[in-house]
N, C-alpha and C positions, 0 to 999 in steps of 0.2 A: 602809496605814492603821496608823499606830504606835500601840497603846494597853497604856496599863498593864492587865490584864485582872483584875487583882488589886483595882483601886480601881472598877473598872468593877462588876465582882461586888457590892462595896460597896455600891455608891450604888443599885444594882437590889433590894439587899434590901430598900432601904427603904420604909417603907408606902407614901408617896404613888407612888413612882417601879414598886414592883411591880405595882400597881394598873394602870398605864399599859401594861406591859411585856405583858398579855393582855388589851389594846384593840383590837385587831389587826383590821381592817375587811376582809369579803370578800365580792366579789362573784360570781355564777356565770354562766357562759354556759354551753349544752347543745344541742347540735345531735343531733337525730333525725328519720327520716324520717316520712314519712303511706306508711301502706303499707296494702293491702286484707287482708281475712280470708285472704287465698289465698297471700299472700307477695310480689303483685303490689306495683310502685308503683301510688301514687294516681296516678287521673288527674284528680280532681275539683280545680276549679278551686281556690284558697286560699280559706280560708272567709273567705263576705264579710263576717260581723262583724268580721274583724279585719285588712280594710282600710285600715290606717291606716301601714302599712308605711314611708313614709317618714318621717312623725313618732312615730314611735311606738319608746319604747326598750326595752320587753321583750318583746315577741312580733313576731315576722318570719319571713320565708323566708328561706333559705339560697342556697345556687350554684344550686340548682329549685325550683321552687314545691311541691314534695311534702317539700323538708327542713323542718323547724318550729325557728327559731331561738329561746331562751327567753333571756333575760337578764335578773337581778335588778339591784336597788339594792346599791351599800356598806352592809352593815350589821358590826356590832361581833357576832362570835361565828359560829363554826360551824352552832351551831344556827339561829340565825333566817335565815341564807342558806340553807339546805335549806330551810327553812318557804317562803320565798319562790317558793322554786324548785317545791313541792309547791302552791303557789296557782295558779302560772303553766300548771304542769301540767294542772291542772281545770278550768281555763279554755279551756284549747285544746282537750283531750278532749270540752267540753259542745260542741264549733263542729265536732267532727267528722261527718261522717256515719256513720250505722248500722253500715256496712260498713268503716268503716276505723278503724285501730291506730295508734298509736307503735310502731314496730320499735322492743326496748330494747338491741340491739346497736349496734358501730362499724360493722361490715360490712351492708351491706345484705343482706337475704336473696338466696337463689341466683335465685328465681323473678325478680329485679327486672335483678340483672347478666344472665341468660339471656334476657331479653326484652323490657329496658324503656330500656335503655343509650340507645337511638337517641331516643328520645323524649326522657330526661331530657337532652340533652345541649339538645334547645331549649325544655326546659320552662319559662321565667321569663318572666316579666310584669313586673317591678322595669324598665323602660324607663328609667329616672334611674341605675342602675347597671351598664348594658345593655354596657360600652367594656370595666370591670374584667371582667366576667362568661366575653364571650367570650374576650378576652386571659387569663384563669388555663387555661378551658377548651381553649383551642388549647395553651397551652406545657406542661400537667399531665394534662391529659387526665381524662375524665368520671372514673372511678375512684378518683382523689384526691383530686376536687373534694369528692365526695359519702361522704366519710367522715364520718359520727358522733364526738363527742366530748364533751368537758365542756373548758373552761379556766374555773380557778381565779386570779382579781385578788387580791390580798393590797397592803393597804398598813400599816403599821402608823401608831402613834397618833398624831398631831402633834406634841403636846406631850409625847411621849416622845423625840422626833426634837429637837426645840429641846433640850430638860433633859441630855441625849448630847451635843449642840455645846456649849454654851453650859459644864459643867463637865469636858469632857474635848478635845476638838478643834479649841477658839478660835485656838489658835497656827498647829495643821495646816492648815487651810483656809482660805481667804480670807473667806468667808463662808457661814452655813449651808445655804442651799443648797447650793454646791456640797461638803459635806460629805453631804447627804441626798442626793445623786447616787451618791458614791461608797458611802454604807453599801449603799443599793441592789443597788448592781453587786456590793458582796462577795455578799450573800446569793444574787445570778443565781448567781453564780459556784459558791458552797456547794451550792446545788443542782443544777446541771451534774453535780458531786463526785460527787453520787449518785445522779443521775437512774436511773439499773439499777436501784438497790433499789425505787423508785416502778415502774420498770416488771414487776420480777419481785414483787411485788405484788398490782399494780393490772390490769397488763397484760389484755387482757380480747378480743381481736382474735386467736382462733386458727387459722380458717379462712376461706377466702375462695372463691368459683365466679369469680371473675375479678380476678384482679391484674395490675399493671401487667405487661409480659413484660420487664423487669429483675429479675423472679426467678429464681432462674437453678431448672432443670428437675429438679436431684435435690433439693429442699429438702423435703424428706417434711413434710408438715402431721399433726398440728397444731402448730403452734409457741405461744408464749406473747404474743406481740402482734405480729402484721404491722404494726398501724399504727403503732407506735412503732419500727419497726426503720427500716434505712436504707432500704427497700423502701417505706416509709408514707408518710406526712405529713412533707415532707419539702424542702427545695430541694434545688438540683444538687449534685454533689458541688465544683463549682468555683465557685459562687454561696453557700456558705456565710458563716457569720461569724464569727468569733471570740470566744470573752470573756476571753481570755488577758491582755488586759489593756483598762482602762478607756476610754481614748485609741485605742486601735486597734480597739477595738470600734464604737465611733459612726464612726470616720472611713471604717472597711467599709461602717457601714449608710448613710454620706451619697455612699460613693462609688459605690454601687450605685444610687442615689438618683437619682444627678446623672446617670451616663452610662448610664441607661434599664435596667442589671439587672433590676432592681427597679419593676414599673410602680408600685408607693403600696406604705408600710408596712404594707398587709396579706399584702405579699407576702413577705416575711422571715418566715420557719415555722420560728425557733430555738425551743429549748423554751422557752425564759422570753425574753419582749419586757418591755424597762423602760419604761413609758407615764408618760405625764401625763393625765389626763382633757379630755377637747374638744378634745384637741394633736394634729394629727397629724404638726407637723414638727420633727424632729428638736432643731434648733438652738434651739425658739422651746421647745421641754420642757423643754432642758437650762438654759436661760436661769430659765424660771418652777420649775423643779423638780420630777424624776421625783416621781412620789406613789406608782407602785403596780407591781406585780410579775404578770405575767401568763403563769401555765404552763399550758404546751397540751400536755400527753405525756399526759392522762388518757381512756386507753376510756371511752367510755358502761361504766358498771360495773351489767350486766341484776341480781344481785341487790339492788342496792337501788332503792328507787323511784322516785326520782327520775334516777339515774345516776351517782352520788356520796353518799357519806355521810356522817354527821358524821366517827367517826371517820377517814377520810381525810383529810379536813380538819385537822382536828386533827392530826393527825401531821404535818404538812405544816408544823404552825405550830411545832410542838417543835423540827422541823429547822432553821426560819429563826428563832426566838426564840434557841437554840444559837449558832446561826451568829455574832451580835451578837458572843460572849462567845468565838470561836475564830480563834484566829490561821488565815487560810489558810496550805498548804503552802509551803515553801520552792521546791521547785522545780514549780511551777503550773502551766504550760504543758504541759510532760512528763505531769502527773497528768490535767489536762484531755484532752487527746490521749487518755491509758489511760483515762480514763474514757467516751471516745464510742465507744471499741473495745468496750469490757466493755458496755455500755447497747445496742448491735447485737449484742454475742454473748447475752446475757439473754433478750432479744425471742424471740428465734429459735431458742430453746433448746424443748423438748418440756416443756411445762409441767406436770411434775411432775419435772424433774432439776434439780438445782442443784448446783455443782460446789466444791468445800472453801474457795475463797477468797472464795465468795459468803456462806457463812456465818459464815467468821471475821470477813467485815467487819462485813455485818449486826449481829452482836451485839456486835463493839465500840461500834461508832454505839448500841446499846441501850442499853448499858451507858452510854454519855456520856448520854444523853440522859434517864435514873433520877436520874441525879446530878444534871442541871439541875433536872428534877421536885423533889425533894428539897430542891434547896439555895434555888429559888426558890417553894417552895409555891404550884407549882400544881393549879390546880383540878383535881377529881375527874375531871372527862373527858381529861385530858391524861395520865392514869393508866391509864384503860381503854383509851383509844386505842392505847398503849406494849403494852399487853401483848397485845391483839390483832393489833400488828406481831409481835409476838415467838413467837405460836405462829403464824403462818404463817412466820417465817423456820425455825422447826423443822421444819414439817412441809410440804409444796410443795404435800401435796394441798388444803391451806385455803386457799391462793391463790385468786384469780377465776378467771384462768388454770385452774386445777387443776383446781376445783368443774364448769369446763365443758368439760374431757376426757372427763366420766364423760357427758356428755348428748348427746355425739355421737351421732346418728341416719344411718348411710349414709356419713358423713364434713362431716356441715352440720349444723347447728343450728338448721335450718328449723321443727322440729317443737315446740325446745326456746322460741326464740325467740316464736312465735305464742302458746306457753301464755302464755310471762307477758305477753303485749303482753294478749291476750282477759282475763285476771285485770285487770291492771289496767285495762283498758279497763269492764268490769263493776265495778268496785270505786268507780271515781271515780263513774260516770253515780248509783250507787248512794247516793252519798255522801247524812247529813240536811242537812246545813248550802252555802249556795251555797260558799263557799268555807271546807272543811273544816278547813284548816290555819289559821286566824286565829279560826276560831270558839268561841273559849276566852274571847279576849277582846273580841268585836265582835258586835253586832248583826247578826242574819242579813238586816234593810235596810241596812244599812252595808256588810256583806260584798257585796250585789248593788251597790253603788253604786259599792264597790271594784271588783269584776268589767267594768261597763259603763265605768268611767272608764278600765280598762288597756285594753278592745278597744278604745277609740277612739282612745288614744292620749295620755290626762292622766296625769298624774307624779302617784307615790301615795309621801307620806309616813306611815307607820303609825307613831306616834306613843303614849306609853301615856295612856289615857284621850279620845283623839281621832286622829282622821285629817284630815292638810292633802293638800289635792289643789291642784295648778297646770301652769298655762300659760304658760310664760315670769314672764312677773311678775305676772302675774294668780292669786291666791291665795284658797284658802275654806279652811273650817276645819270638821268637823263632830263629834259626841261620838259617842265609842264606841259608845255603847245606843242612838242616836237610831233614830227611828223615821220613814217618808218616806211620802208618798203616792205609790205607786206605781202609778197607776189607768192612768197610758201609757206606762209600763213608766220601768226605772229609768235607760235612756240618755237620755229625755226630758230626766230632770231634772238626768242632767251637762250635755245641750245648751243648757237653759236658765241653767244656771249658768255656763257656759262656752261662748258661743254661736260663736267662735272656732274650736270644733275640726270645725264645717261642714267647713271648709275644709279637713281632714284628710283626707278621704275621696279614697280612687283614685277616678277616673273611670273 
């Protein structure tokens, strides 16, 4: 990708084009289990309010009916995807039973691998996904299936993507599309570069009561994230895929595709998969144009509430906003390579070591990425974000990683885990408003109408000063403050409104 970087800078300072440059749209997905008071998995069936599993795009099960999968909408900004995410939260919590938790780790608690392995591996009732389910579980085995995580979608603005073709790469590419493929893939790429610093980090997976037995027997725990080392979330070491270069990346993923590696693009577990939305094939993406970036190397991270925070986020976007404006290395491939070496030697490092060439890098990357703050006046959170990399790159013990060396109980974090799952479990049921996170600007009949329209499974546009909810093309529109008769409760009146989503319901 040949670019003048010096004109490029230019035209990014400008008002309109800066504006665009922190539009940046992100989505979240968070897999966590249902686990009882005791450390046990649930056994209780998926709550039946939120039945609606296979129409239904933000709440669902997992590889077992005890994981609770959350997923938001694309929204613009850090912040309102965690709000999202903290609605989806409360939702699931109120459908819990008395007795059961969100485990807020990757690792399932010990009591669950010590006892509940056999049960979970035929725990699912998704009968429509019934083929993928046992096929990942026979070739990966329960243990991987049912890792915990968060991935982060990122896509940036549209019309920052055209305004980038249209005055710098009209010549390069044939058309914008396939330029908005390729900026894409550089950014996969940029972040590969660094994926270790995200894991020495973020990492948050230090102990485990059962791993795969490709650990090899002296690896002394705690480490800094099993799930993200080569031991984790992870394909074969000969089913991998390249991002060495553009062209030979997709022609990996179509050839795994084509000669059954690969049962479905769910099964490629590189750290960043380039998507299209409602695409899942390869050829028919690259034709309509990647839109979004989706990195899966993130622990459930137990101190924040949700499992991500803003600030990570945020850093996330410095590094791919960066990225735009940085020549990749010369020799690529070589750096890639040293880089998947260094992102397995970080994981599995004792999380509070870090070794001299972690921190030289770290803080040069700091350092670049002050200057872009600077030179592109970005907002105030892309400043606190930076600096709260920065004293954990100083210090190990502020890592995630770090913070939960010191909460080790016997060698597990059984004890440590139950606290905050029971905090938060008490905190939410405790909440004044149906849905806490939106109640600044929504009617607390609006907020329950929100709530009954996600368990059913209607598509909620939160909009300022109204909410549109829809079913395919079927569309309503309601105001913020409005007020409903509630007298048959508030699913009544999505089903009245939307009689259509009957037919949502598992049998």
């Amino acid at each position: 990708m040949g670019t003048d970087y010096d004109q490029l800078k230019a035209a990014l300072k400008q008002p309109s084009l800066n504006a665009k440059l922190f539009s940046s749209k992100f989505g979240l997905e968070a897999k966590k289990h249902r686990i009882l008071t005791n450390g046990r998995a649930s056994r209780y069936p998926y709550p039946e309010n939120l039945r609606s599993r296979q129409y239904n795009i933000y709440l669902n099960s997992g590889f077992t009916d005890d994981m609770m999968d959350f997923e938001t909408a694309p929204v613009v900004g850090a912040k309102n995807a965690v709000r999202q995410l903290k609605m989806l939260e409360q939702i699931a919590i109120s459908n819990l039973r008395s007795d059961e938790r969100l485990w807020p780790l990757s690792m399932a608690p010990g009591p669950t691998y010590q006892h509940d392995l056999e049960y979970l591996q035929t725990a699912f009732t998704k009968t429509w996904d019934q083929q993928t389910h046992d096929y990942l579980g026979k070739k990966y085995g329960i243990v991987q299936e049912i890792l915990g995580d968060v991935h982060v979608n990122f896509g940036l603005d549209d019309e920052l993507i055209n305004e980038l073709y249209q005055r710098f790469y009209v010549e390069q590419y044939p058309n914008r599309i396939d330029f908005q493929n390729h900026l894409y893939f550089k950014l996969a790429q940029n972040f590969y570069l660094y994926q270790w610093l995200f894991t020495y980090l973020y990492g948050a997976s230090p102990v485990s009561t059962d791993m795969p037995h490709s650990i090899p027997e002296d690896l002394q725990l705690p480490v800094r994230s099993l799930r993200c080392s080569d031991y984790g979330d992870d394909n074969f070491a000969d089913e991998q895929v390249t991002y060495a270069s553009y062209d030979q990346h997709f022609a990996e993923l179509k050839q795994f595709m084509n000669d059954g590696t690969y049962y479905s693009m769910k099964e490629f577990f590189g750290p960043v998969r380039l998507r299209r939305h409602n695409t899942r094939d390869i050829d028919d993406a690259l034709r309509k144009g990647i839109n979004y970036l989706e990195f899966r190397n993130f622990d459930l991270d137990p101190l924040s509430r949700t499992g991500i925070s803003d600030d990570t986020i945020n850093f996330l976007e410095l590094l791919l906003l960066n990225s735009i404006l940085s020549p990749l290395p010369d020799d690529l491939p070589a750096k890639l390579a040293e880089a998947k070496k260094r992102n397995n030697e970080v994981a599995l490092q004792k999380p509070k070591d870090q070794l001299p060439w972690m921190h030289e890098a770290a803080i040069k990357l700091i350092a670049e990425l002050q200057n872009f703050i600077i030179e592109f006046n970005a907002p105030r959170e892309y400043q606190l974000a930076l600096k709260f990399v920065r004293r954990r790159v100083d210090d190990p013990s502020l890592t995630i990683s770090g913070q939960l060396a010191d909460q080790l109980d016997d060698g597990d974090l059984l004890s440590f885990g139950l606290k905050i799952a029971n905090d938060r479990y008490t905190k939410n049921i405790n909440f004044q408003h149906p849905l806490q996170a939106i109640s600044d600007a929504y009617s607390d009949d609006v907020q329950r109408l929100v709530k009954a329209a996600i368990e059913l499974g209607v598509q909620v546009d939160l909009q300022p000063g109204q909410v549109i909810l829809h079913v395919g093309d079927h569309e309503e529109s309601y105001d913020a403050q409005a007020d409903f008769d509630f007298s048959k409760g508030a699913r009544d009146v999505i089903i009245s409104d939307f009689p259509e989503v009957k037919d949502f319901q598992e049998k």
